[in-house]
GULO-816034 format. One record per residue (C-alpha): y, x, z. Coordinates in nm, 3 decimals, decimal comma. Example, Ala and Ser with C-alpha at 12.3 -4.5 7.8 and 13.67 -1.06 7.14 Angstrom:
# GULO-816034
<<-0,450 1,230 0,780>>
<<-0,106 1,367 0,714>>
This chain:
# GULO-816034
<<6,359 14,524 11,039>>
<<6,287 14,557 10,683>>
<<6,490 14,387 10,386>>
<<6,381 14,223 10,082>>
<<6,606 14,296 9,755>>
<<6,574 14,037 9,459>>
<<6,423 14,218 9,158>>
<<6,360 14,126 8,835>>
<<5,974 14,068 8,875>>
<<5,868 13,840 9,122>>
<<5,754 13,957 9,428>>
<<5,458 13,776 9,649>>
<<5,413 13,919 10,002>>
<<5,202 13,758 10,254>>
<<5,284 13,728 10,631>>
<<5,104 13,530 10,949>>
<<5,426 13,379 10,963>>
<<5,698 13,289 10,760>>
<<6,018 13,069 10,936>>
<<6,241 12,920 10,761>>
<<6,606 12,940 10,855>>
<<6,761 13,215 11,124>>
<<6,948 12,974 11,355>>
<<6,882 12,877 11,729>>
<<6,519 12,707 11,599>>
<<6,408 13,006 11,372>>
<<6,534 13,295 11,574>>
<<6,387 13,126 11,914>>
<<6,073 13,025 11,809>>
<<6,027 13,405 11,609>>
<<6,084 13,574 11,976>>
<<5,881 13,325 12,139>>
<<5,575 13,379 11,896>>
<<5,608 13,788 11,964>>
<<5,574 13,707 12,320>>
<<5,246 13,572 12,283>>
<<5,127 13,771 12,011>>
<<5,319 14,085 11,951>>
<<5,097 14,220 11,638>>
<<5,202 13,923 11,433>>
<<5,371 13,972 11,072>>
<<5,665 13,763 11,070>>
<<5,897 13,686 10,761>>
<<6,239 13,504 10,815>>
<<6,383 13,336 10,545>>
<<6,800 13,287 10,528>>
<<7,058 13,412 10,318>>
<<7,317 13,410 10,605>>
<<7,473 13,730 10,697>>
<<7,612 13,551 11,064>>
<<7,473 13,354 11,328>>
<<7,660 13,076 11,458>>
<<7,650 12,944 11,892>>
<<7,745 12,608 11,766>>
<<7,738 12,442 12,077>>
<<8,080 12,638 12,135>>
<<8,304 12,493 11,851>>
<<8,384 12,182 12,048>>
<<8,506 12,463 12,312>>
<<8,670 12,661 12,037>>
<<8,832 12,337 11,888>>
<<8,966 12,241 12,296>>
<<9,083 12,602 12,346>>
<<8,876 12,710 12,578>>
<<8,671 12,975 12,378>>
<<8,772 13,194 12,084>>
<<8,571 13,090 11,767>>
<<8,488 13,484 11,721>>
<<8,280 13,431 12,036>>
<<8,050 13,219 11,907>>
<<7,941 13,410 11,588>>
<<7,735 13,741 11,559>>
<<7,544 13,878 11,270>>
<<7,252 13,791 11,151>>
<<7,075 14,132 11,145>>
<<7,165 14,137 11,538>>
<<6,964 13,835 11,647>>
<<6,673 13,858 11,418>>
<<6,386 14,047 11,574>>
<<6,358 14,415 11,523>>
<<5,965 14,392 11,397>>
<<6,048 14,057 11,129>>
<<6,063 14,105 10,735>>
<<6,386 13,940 10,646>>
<<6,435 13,741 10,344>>
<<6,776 13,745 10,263>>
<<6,764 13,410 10,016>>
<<6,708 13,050 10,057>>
<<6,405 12,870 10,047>>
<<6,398 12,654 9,704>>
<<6,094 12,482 9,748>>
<<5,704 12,518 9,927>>
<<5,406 12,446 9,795>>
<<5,193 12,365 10,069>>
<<4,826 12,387 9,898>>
<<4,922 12,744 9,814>>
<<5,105 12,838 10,126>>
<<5,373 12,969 9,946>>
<<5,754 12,894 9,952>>
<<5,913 12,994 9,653>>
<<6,280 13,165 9,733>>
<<6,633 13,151 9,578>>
<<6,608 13,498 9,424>>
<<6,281 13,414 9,188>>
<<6,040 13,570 9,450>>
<<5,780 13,429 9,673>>
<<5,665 13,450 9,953>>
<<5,277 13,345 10,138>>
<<5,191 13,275 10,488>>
<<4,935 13,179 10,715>>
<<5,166 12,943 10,909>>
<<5,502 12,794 10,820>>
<<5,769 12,749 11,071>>
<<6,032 12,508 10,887>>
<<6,373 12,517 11,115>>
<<6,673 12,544 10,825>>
<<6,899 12,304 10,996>>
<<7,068 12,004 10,828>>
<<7,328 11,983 10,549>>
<<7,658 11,857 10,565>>
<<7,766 11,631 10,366>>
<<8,154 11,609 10,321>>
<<8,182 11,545 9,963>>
<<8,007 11,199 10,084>>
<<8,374 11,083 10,196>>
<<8,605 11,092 9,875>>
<<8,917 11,369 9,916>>
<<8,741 11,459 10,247>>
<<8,674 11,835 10,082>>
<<9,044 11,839 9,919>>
<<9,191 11,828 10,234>>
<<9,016 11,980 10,482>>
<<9,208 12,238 10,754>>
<<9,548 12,137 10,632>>
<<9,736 11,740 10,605>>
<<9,615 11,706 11,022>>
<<9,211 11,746 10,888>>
<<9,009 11,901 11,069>>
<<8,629 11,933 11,241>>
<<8,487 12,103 11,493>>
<<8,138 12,130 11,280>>
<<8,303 12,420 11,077>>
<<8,344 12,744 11,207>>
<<8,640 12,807 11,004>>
<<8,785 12,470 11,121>>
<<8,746 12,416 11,469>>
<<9,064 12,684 11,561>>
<<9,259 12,406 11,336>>
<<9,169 12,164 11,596>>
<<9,280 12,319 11,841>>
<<9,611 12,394 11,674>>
<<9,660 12,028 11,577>>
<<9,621 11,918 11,974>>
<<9,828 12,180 12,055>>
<<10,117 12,076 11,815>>
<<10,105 11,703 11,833>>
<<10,336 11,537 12,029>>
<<10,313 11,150 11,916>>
<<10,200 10,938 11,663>>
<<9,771 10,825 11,534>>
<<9,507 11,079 11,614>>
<<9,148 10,946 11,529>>
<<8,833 11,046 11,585>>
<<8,530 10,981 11,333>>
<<8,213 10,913 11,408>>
<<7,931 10,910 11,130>>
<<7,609 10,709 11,064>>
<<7,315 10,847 11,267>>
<<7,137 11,078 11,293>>
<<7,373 11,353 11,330>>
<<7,323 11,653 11,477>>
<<7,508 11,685 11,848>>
<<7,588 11,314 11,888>>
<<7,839 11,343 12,126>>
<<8,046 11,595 11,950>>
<<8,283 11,358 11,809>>
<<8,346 11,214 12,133>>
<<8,370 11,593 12,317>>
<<8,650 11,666 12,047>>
<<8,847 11,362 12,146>>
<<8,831 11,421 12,525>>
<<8,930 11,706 12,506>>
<<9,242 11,642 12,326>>
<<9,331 11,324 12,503>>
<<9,291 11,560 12,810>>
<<9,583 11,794 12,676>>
<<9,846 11,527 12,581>>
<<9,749 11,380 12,903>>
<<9,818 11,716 13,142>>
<<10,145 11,774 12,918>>
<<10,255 11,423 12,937>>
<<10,226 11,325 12,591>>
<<9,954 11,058 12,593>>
<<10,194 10,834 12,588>>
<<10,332 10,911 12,265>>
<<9,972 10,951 12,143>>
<<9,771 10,650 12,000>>
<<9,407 10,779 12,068>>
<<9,105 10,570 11,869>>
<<8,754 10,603 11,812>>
<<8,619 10,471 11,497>>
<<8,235 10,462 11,511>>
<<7,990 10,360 11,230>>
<<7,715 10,223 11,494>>
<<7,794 10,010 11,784>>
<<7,793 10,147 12,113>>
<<7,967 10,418 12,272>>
<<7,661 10,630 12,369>>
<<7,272 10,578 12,240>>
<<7,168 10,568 12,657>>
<<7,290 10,294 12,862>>
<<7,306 10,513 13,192>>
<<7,583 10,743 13,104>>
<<7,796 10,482 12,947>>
<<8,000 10,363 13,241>>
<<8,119 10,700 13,309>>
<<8,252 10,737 12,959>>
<<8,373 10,440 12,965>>
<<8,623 10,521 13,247>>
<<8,745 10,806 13,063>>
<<8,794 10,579 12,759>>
<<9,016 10,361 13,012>>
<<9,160 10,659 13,159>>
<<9,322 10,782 12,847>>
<<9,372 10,442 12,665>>
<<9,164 10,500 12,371>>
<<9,104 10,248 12,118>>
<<8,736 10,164 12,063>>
<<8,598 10,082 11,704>>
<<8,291 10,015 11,610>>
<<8,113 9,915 11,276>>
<<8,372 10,124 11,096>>
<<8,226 10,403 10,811>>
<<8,515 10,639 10,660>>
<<8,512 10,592 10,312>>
<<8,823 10,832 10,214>>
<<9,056 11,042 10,270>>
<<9,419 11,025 10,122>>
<<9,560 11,382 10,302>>
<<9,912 11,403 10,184>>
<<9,946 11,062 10,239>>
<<9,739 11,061 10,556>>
<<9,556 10,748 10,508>>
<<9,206 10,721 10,639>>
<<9,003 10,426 10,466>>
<<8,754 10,280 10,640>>
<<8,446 9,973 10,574>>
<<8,526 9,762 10,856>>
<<8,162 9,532 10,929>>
<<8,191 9,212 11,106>>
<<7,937 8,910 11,145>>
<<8,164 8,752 10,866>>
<<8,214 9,006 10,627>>
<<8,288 9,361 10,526>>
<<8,569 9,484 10,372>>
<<8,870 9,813 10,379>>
<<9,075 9,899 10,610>>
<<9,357 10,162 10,600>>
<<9,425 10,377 10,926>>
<<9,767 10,611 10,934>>
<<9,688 10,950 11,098>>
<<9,881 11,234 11,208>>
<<9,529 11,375 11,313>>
<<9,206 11,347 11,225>>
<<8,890 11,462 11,293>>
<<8,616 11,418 11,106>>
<<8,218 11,460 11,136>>
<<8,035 11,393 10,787>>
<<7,704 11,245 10,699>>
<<7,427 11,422 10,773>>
<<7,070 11,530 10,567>>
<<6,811 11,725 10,567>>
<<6,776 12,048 10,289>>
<<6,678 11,882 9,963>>
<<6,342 12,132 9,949>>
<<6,164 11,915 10,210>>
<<6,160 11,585 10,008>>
<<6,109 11,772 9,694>>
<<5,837 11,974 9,867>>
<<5,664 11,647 9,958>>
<<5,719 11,751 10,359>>
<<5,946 11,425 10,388>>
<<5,934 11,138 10,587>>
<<6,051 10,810 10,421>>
<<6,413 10,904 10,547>>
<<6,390 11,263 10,383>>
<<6,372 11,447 10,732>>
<<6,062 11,696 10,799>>
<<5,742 11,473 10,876>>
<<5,612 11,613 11,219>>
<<5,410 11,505 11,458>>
<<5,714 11,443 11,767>>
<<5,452 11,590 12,040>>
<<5,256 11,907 11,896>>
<<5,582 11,954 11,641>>
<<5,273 12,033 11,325>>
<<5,324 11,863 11,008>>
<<5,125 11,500 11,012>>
<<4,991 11,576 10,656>>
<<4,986 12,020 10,652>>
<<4,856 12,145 10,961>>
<<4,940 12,523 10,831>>
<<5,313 12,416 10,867>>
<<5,479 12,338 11,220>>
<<5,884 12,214 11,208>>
<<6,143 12,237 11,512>>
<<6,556 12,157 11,484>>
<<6,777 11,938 11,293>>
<<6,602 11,888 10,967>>
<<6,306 11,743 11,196>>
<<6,184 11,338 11,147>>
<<6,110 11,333 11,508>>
<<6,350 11,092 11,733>>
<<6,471 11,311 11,974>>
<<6,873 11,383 11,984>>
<<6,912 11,661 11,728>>
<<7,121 11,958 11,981>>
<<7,032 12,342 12,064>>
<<6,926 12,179 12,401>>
<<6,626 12,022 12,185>>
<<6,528 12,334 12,046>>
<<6,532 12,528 12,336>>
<<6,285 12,309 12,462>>
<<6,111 12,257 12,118>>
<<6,058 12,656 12,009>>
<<5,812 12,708 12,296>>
<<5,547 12,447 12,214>>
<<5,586 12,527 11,840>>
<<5,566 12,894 11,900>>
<<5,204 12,795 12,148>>
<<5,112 12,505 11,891>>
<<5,111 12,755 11,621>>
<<4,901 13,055 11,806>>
<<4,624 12,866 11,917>>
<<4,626 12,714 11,580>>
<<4,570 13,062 11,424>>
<<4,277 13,123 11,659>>
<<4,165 12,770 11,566>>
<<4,203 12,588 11,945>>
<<4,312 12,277 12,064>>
<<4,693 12,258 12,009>>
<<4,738 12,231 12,412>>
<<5,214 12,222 12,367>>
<<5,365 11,919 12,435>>
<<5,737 11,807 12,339>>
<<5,857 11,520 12,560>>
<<6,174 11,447 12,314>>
<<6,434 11,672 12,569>>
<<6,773 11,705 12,455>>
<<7,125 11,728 12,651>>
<<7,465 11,685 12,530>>
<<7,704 11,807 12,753>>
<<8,002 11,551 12,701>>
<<8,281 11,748 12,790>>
<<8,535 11,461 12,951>>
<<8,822 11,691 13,048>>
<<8,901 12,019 13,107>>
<<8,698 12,122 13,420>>
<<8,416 11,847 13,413>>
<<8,138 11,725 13,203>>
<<7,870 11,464 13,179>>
<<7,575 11,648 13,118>>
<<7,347 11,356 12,921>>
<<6,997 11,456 12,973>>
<<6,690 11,256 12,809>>
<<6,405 11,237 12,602>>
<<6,238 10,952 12,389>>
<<6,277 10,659 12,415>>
<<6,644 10,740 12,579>>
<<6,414 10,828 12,933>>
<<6,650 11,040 13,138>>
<<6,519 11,388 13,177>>
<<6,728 11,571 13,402>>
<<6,715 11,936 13,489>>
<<6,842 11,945 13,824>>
<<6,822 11,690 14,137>>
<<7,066 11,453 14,207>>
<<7,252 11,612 14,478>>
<<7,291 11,966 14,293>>
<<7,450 11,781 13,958>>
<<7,431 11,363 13,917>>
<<7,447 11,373 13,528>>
<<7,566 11,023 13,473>>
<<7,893 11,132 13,679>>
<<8,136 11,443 13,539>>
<<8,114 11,726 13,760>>
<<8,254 12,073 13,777>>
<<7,883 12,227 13,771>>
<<7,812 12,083 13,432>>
<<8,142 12,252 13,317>>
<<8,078 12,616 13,516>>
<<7,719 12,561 13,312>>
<<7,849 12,471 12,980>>
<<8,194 12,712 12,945>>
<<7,962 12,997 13,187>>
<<7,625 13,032 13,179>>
<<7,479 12,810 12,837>>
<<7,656 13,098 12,616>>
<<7,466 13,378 12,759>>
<<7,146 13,195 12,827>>
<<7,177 13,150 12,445>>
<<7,197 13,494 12,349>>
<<7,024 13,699 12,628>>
<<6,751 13,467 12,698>>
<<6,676 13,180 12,396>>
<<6,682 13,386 12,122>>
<<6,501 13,627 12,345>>
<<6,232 13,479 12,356>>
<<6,296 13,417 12,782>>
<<6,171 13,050 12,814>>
<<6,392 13,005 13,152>>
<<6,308 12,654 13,217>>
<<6,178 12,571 12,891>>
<<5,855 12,597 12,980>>
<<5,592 12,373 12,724>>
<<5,423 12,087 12,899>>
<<5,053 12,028 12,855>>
<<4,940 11,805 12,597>>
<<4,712 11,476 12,792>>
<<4,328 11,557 12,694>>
């Protein structure tokens, strides 16, 4: 792997490819194209120096996995034969095919794989950032974080623990809801539910975006006695007071609402990097305007998009980009030998809704909320919670992700074929 150093002139190299962003999308879709093509110069642009499973925080956050499990370095993951651009991408200019990087240089490609992941917004909620890992605030969307969680379920024996959920979209929808199962599940086993006022406070207004998993949830809402809110956005955050403030929407009116908290988990609002809009890559909404089959841009066909910070309606999760980094990685081969983009992405995602310790409703679907499931009904029903979801997610998902994902090893991820 070779590094690139600012210096005080800039710099222009050109590559056949140049990703943006080293996560699950870049990393994936880098080992898929070097499957294909193995002669292809690659550039990867991300000033990270870790890389994050963050599918396993909500694990870390319900004890079951130590947060040092989920990260590695950066220079680990990142294929041996890619140029790596230790700097953020600033902005692209798409006539050029250039993106211009944080350190002054730039950079020029033949194809542009955009995959940086979304931005987190918690200085959207006022005090949120004040109080964060300390005054019972916490999230399991921060590394750093998600141990707190697990230390606040641990140490809570009675009073108001709420769980936030944001506007959409947000990347892994059900994580909120995973966070609070999980903990209900505790103070449940060590009989201190009881004691516990659970609630949900939701900005949208159902429990889950597809009808055919809701019942299930819903008996685990019953189970542990959890209060459901809906039309309710956090506005604030008063820590050492521990006052949550909330817009409260009804058919009548709007107005505040102050919740008491001895816990509380939070999930921000959600955006994409402010480089695609400013690039002129957006979509209305600001997220990456992409075709949501072939994954190319609908305006630059030199520049293909995968992940979070992608306009297409599919349920932003790693499960999505697993299934997302082979078609671009095809899409964008054929494309340099100037063929008929053949790679088809049906909308897949999954989010393994972990209920209680031991079993898990592993949501499965594509667009249009059409259920997609990997496996037949009578090796795992994925509107029920099973044990084999759970042996999959706390077992087998965390090596898949390493050993075969960012591998390039398309293990039932296999691109369907485009309809002539």
């Amino acid at each position: 792997m070779s590094f690139s150093k600012p210096e005080s002139a800039t710099v222009h190299r050109h590559h056949d490819v140049v990703i943006i962003g080293a996560g699950a999308g870049g990393i994936a879709t880098a080992s898929s194209l070097l499957k294909r093509q193995g002669d292809l110069d690659i550039a990867v642009i991300d000033p990270r120096e870790t890389h994050d499973y963050q599918p396993g925080w909500t694990m870390v956050g319900g004890g079951v996995f130590s947060a040092e499990s989920t990260r590695r370095t950066a220079e680990s993951v990142i294929p041996k034969s890619c140029s790596w651009y230790q700097a953020s991408a600033k902005f692209v200019q798409p006539n050029t095919q250039t993106v211009l990087l944080s350190d002054g240089n730039s950079v020029g490609y033949s194809r542009l794989v955009i995959a940086p992941g979304l931005v987190l917004n918690w200085g959207a909620i006022e005090g949120l950032e004040d109080t964060l890992g300390q005054h019972g605030v916490t999230s399991n969307y921060r590394y750093d974080l998600a141990p707190y969680t697990w230390s606040l379920v641990q140490e809570l024996e009675k009073g108001n623990a709420v769980f936030v959920q944001p506007p959409m979209p947000i990347k892994c929808a059900g994580a909120p809801q995973k966070a609070m199962y999980l903990s209900a599940d505790h103070w449940r086993r060590n009989h201190r539910l009881d004691s516990i006022k659970v609630s949900y406070r939701s900005a949208g207004k159902v429990l889950f975006g597809v009808e055919d998993y809701v019942p299930e949830l819903q008996r685990y809402i019953d189970l542990y006695g959890i209060d459901l809110c809906f039309d309710e956005r956090l506005l604030s955050v008063d820590g050492p007071n521990r006052i949550a403030r909330f817009l409260k929407t009804t058919a009548q009116e709007q107005r505040q609402i102050e919740v008491p908290f001895d816990m509380l988990h939070v999930v921000p609002p959600q955006c994409a990097p402010s480089f695609i809009e400013q690039s002129g890559l957006a979509n209305p909404e600001g997220w990456l305007d992409l075709d949501s089959e072939t994954l190319q841009h609908k305006r630059f066909p030199t520049i293909f998009g995968l992940g979070d910070a992608s306009g297409t309606p599919n349920s932003k999760t790693m499960a999505a980009v697993r299934k997302q980094a082979p078609v671009v990685a095809q899409n964008l081969v054929n494309s340099l030998h100037d063929r008929p983009l053949t790679a088809a992405y049906l909308g897949y995602g999954s989010c393994p809704l972990t209920v209680e310790r031991g079993r898990i409703v592993l949501a499965e679907f594509g667009y249009g909320g059409t259920l997609q499931p990997s496996f037949p009904k009578w090796i795992n029903d994925g509107t029920k919670a099973t044990r084999m979801a759970w042996f999959l997610k706390a077992k087998q998902l965390p090596w898949l992700y390493w050993n075969g994902m960012l591998k390039g090893r398309e293990w039932m991820a296999k691109p369907a074929i485009r309809e002539a």
